[in-house]
ZADO-1210 file (C-alpha; in nm, 4 decimals, padded with zeros to 6 digits):
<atoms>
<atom x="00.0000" y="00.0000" z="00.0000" code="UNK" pos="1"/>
<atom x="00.3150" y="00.2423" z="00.0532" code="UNK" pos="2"/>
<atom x="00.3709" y="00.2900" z="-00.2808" code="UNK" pos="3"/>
<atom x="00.0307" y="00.4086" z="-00.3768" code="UNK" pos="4"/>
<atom x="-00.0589" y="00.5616" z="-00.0987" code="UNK" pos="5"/>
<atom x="00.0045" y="00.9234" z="-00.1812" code="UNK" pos="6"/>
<atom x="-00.2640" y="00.8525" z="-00.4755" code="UNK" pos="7"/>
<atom x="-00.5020" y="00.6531" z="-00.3021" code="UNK" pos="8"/>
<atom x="-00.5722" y="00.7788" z="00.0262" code="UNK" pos="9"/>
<atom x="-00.6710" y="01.1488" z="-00.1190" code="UNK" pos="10"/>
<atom x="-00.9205" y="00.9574" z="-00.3276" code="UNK" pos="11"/>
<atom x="-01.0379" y="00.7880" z="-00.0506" code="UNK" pos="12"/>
<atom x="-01.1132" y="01.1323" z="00.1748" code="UNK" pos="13"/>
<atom x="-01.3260" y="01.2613" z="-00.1198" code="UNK" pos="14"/>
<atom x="-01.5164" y="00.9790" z="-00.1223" code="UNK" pos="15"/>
<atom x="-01.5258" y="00.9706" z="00.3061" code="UNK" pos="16"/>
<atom x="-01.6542" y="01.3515" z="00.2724" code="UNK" pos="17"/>
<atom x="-01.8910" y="01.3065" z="00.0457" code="UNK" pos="18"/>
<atom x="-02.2314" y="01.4589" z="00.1579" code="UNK" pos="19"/>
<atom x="-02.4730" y="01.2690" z="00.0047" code="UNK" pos="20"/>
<atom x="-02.4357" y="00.8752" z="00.1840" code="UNK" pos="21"/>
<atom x="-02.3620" y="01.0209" z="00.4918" code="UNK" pos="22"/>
<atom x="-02.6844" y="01.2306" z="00.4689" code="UNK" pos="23"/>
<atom x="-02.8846" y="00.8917" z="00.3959" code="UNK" pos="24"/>
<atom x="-02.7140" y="00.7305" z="00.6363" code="UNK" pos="25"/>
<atom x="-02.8284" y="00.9640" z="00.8927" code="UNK" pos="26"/>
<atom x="-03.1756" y="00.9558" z="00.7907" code="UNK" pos="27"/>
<atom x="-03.1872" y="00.6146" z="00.8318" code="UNK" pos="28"/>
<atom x="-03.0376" y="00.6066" z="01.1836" code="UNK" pos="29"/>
<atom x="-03.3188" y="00.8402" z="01.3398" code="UNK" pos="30"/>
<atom x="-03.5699" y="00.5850" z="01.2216" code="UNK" pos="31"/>
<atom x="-03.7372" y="00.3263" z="01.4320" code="UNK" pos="32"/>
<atom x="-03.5561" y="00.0598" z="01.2073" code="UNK" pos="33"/>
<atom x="-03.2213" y="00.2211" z="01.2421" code="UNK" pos="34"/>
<atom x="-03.0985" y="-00.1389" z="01.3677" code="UNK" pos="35"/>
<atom x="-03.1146" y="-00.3208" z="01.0269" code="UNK" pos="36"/>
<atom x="-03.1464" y="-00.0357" z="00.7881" code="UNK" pos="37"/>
<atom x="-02.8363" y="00.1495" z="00.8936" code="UNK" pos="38"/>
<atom x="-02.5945" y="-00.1624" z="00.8473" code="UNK" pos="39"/>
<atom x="-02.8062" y="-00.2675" z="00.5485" code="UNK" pos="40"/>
<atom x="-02.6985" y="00.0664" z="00.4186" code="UNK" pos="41"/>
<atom x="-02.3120" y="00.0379" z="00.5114" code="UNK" pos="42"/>
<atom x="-02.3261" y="-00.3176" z="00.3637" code="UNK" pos="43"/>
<atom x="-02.4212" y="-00.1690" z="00.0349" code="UNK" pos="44"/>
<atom x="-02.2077" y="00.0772" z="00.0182" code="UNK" pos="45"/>
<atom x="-01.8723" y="-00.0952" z="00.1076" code="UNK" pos="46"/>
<atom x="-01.9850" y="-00.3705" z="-00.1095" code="UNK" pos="47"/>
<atom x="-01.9990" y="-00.0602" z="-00.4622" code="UNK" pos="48"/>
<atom x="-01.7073" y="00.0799" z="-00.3320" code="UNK" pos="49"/>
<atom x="-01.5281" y="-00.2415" z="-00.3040" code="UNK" pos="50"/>
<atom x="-01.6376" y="-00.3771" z="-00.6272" code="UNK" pos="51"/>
<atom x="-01.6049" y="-00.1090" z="-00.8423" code="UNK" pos="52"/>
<atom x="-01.2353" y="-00.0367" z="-00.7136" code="UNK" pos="53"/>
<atom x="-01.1299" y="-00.4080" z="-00.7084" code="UNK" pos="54"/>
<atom x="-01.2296" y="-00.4627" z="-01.0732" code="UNK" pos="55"/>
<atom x="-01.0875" y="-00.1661" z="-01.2316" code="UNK" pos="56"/>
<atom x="-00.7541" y="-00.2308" z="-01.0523" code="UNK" pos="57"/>
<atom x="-00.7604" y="-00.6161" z="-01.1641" code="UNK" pos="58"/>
<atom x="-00.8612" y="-00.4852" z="-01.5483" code="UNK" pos="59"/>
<atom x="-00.5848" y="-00.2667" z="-01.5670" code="UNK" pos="60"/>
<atom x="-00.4073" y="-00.4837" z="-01.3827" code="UNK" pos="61"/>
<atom x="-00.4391" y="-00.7334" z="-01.6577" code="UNK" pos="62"/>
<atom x="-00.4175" y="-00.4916" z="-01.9608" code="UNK" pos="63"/>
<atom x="-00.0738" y="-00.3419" z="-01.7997" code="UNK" pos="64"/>
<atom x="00.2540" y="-00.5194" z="-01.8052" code="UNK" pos="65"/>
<atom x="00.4555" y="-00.2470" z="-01.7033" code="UNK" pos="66"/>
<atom x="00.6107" y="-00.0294" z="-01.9546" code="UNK" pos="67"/>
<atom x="00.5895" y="00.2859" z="-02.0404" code="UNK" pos="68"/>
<atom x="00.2726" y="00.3119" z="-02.2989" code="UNK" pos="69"/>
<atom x="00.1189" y="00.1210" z="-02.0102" code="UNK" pos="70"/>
<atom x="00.1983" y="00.4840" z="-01.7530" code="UNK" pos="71"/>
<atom x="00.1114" y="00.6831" z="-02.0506" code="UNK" pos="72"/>
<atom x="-00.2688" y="00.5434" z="-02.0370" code="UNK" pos="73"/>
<atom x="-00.2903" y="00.5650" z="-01.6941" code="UNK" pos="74"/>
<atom x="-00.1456" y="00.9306" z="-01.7271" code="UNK" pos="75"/>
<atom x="-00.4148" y="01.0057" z="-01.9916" code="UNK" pos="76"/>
<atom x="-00.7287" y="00.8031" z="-01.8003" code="UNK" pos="77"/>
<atom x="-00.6484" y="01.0426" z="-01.4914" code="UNK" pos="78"/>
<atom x="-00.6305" y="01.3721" z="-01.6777" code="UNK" pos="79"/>
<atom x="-00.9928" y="01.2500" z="-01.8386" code="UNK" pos="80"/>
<atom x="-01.1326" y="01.1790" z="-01.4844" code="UNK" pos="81"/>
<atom x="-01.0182" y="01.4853" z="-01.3876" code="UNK" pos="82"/>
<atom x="-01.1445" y="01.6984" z="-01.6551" code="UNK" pos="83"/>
<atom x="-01.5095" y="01.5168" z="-01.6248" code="UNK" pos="84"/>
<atom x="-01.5358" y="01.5747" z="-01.2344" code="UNK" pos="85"/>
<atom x="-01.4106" y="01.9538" z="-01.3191" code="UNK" pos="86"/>
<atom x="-01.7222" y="01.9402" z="-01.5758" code="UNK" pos="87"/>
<atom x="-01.9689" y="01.8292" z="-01.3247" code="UNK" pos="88"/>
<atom x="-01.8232" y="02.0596" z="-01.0547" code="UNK" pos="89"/>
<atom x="-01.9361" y="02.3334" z="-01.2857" code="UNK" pos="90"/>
<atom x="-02.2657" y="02.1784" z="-01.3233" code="UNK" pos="91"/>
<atom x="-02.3208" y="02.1754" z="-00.9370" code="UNK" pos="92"/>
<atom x="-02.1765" y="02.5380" z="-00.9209" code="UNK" pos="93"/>
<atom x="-02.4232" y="02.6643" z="-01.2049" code="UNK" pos="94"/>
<atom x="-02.7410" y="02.4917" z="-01.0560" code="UNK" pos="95"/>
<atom x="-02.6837" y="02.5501" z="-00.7032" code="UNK" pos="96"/>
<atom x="-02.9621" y="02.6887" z="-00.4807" code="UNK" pos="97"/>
<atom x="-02.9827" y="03.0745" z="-00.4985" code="UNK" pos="98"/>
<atom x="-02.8889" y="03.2648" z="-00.1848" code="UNK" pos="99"/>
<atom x="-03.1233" y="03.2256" z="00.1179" code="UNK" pos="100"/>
<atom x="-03.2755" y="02.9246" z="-00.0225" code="UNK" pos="101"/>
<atom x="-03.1862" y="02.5349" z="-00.0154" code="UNK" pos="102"/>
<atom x="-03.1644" y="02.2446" z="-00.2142" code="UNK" pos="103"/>
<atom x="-03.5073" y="02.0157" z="-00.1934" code="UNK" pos="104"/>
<atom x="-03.3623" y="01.6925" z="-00.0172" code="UNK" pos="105"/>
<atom x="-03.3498" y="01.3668" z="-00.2450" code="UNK" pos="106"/>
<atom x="-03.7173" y="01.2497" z="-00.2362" code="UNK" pos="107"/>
<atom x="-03.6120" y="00.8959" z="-00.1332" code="UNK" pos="108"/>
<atom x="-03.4939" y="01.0706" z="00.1967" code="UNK" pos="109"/>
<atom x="-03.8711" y="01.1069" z="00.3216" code="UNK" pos="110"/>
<atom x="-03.9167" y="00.7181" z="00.2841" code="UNK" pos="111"/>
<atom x="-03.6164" y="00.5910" z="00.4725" code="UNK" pos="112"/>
<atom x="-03.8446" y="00.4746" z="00.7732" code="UNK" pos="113"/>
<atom x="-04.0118" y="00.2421" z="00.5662" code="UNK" pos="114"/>
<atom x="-03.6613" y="00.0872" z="00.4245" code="UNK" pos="115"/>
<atom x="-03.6018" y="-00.2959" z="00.4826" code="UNK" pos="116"/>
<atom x="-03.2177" y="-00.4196" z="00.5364" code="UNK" pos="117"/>
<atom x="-03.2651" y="-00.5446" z="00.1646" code="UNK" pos="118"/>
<atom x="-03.3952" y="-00.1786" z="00.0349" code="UNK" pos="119"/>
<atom x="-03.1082" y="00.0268" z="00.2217" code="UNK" pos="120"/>
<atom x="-02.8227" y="-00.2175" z="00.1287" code="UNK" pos="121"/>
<atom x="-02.9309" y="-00.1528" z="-00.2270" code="UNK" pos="122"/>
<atom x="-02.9144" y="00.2172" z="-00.1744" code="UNK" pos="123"/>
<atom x="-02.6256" y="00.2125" z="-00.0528" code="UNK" pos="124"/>
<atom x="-02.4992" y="-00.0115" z="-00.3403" code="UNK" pos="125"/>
<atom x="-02.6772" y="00.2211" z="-00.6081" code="UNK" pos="126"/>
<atom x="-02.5572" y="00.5360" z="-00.4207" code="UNK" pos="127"/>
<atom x="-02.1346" y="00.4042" z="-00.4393" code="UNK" pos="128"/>
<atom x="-02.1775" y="00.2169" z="-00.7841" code="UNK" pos="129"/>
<atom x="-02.4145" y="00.4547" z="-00.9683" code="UNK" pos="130"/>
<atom x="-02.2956" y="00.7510" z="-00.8503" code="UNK" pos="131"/>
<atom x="-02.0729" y="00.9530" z="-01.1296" code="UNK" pos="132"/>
<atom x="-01.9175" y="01.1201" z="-00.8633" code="UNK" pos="133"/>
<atom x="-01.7987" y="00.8125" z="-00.6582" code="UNK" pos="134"/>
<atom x="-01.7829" y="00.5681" z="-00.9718" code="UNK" pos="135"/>
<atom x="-01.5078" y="00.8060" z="-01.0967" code="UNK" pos="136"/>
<atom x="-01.3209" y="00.8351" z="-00.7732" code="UNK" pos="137"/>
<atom x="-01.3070" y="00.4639" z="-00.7634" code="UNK" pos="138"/>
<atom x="-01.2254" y="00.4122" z="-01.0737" code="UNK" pos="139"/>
<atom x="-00.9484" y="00.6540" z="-01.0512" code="UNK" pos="140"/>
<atom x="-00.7986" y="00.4443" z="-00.7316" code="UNK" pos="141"/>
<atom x="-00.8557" y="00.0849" z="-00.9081" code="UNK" pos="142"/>
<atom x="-00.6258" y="00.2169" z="-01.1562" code="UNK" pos="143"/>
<atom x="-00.3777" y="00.3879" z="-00.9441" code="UNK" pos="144"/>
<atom x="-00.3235" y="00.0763" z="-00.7823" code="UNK" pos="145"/>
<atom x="-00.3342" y="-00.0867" z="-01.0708" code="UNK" pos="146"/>
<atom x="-00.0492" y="00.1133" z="-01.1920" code="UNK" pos="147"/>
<atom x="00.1534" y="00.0517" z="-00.8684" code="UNK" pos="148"/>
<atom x="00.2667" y="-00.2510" z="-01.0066" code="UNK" pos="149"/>
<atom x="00.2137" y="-00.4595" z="-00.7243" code="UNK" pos="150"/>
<atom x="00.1473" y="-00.8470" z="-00.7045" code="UNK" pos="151"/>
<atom x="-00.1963" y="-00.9344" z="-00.6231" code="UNK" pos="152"/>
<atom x="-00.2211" y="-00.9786" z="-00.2865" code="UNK" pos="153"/>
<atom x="-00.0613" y="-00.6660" z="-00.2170" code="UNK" pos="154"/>
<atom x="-00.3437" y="-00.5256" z="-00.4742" code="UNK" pos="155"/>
<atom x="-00.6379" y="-00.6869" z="-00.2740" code="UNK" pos="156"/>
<atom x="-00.4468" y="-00.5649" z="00.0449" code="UNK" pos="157"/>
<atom x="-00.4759" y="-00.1771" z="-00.0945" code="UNK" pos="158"/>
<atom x="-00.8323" y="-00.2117" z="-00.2151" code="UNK" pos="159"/>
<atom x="-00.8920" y="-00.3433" z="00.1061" code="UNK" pos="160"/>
<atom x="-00.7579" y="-00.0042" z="00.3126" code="UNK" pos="161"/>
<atom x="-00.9103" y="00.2439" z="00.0113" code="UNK" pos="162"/>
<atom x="-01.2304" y="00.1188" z="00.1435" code="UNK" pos="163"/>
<atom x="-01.2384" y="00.0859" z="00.4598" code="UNK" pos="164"/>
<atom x="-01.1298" y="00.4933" z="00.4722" code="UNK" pos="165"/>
<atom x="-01.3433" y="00.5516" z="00.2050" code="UNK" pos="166"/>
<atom x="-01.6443" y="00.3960" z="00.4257" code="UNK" pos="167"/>
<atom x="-01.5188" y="00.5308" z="00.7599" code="UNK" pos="168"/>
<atom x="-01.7670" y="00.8316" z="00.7337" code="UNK" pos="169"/>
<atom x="-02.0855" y="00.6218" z="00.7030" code="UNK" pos="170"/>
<atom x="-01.9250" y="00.3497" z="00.9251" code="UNK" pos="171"/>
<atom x="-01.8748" y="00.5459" z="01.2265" code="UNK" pos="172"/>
<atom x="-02.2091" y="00.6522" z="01.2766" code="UNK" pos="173"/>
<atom x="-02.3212" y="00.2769" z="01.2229" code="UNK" pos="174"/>
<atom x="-02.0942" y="00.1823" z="01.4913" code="UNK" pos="175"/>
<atom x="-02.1486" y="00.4660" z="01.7281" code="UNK" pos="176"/>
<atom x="-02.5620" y="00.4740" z="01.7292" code="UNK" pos="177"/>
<atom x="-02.5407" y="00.0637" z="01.8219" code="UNK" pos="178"/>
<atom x="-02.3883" y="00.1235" z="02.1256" code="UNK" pos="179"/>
<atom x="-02.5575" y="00.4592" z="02.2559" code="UNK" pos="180"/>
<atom x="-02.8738" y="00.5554" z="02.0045" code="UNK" pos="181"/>
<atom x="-03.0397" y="00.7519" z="02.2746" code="UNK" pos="182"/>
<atom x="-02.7397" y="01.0173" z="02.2974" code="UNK" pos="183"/>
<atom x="-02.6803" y="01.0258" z="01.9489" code="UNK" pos="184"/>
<atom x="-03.0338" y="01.1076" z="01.8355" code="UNK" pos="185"/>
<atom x="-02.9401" y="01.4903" z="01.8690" code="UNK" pos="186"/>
<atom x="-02.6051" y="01.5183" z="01.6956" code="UNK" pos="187"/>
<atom x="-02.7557" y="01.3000" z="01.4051" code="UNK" pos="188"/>
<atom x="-03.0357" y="01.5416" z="01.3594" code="UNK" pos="189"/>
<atom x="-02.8231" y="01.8577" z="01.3698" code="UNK" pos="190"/>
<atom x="-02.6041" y="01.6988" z="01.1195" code="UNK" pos="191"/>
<atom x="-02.8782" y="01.5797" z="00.8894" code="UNK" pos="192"/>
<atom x="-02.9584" y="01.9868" z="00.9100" code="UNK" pos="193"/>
<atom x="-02.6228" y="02.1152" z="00.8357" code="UNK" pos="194"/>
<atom x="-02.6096" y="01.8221" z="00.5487" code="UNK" pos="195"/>
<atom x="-02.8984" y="01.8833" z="00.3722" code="UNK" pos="196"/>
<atom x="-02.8223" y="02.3111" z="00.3960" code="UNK" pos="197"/>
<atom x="-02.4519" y="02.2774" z="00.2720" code="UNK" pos="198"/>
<atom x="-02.3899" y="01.9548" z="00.0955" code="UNK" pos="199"/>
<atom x="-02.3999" y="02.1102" z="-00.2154" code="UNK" pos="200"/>
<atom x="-02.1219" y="02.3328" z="-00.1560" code="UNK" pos="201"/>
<atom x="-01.9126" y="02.0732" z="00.0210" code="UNK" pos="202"/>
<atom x="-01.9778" y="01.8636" z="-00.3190" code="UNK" pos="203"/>
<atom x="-01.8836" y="02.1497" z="-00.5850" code="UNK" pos="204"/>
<atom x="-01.5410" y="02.1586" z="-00.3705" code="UNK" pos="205"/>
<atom x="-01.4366" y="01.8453" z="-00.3383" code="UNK" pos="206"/>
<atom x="-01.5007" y="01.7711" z="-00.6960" code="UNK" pos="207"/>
<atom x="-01.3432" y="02.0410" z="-00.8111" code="UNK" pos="208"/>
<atom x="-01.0034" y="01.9927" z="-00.5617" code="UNK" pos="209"/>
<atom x="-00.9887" y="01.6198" z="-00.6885" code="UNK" pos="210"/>
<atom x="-00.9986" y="01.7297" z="-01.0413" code="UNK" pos="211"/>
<atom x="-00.7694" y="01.9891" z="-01.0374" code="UNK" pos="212"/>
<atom x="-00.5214" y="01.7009" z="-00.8724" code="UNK" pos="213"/>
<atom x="-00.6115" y="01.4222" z="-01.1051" code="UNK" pos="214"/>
<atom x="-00.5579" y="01.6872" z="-01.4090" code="UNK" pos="215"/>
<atom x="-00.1844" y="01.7446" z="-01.2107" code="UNK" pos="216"/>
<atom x="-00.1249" y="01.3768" z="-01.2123" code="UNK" pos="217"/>
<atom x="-00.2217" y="01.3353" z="-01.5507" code="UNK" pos="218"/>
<atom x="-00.0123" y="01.6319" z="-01.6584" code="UNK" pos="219"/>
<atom x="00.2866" y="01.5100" z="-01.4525" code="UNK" pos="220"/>
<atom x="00.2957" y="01.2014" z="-01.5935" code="UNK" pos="221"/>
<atom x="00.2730" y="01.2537" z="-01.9512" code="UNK" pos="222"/>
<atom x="00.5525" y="01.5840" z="-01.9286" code="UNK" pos="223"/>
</atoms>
């Protein structure tokens, strides 16, 4: 994992940051079914980020023997990623909420108390492997650790750590509301507040700081 490190774990901390499955995740823990819905939810959403990680760093993996065309794609796949999360960083700069006034919440958020284990772990799939936003992270970090060169193991090893940092945000709560839900009901709802007031901003920056350093890496490898 040393090696790619210094490309992976800033990947990881956009993903970890991101507003949007912490935001369901808190929903779901001030519901009277918090118990199965909230790990339901986790499940899903280590299981996208896992999955769509793992297989793009066993494709280019495969695809990548180790010379120096092979960098050369990787260089050019990261500027791309980079340049499309810049793209939809202007999007959610250009059709944020007006001053004064907030975005509507997701409309799935209102029906979170009626979620079974089954419904929220597929949320929580959908929300990691059909999200643009995260798909391209992940994708980014399956091929930087693809590009490390490592053997498999190793590979599996670093997939392993992206994700569990990546999930730390939405695991914590998890963990935390199991073994005191009473005290936590407050601090959930005051960040389910802040979330649904500010997420957008919080969004349009961290996709525009993770492009501008995929574009870098992209650059600095093909100069």
């Amino acid at each position: 994992m040393g090696d790619v490190a210094p490309a992976v774990l800033p990947l990881a901390v956009v993903v970890a940051v991101s507003p949007l499955p912490v935001l369901a995740v808190v929903a779901m823990l001030l519901t009277p079914r918090a118990g199965v819905t909230g790990p339901g939810f986790l499940a899903g959403w280590v299981a996208g980020i896992a999955g769509v990680t793992g297989l793009f760093a066993v494709l280019a993996g495969d695809r990548a023997p180790g010379g120096a065309g092979d960098s050369s794609a990787a260089s050019w796949t990261e500027l791309a990623l980079g340049v499309l999360l810049l793209a939809l960083a202007a999007r959610g700069y250009r059709t944020r909420p007006g001053p004064g006034t907030a975005r509507r919440p997701p409309a799935w958020l209102a029906a979170v108390d009626r979620f079974t284990a089954v419904r929220a772990g597929v949320l929580g799939l959908v929300v990691s492997a059909a999200n643009p936003k995260v798909l391209l992270v992940c994708v980014a970090a399956g091929l930087a650790i693809a590009d490390g060169g490592a053997p498999g193991a190793q590979d599996a090893w670093s997939v392993t750590v992206f994700t569990a940092a990546a999930a730390s945000t939405v695991a914590v709560p998890v963990l935390v509301h199991s073994v005191g839900r009473r005290r936590m009901a407050g601090p959930l709802e005051a960040l389910r507040g802040w979330l649904v007031a500010h997420g957008t901003a919080v969004t349009v920056g961290l996709l525009l700081l993770l492009g501008v350093v995929l574009v870098g890496q992209g650059l600095g490898g093909l100069i």
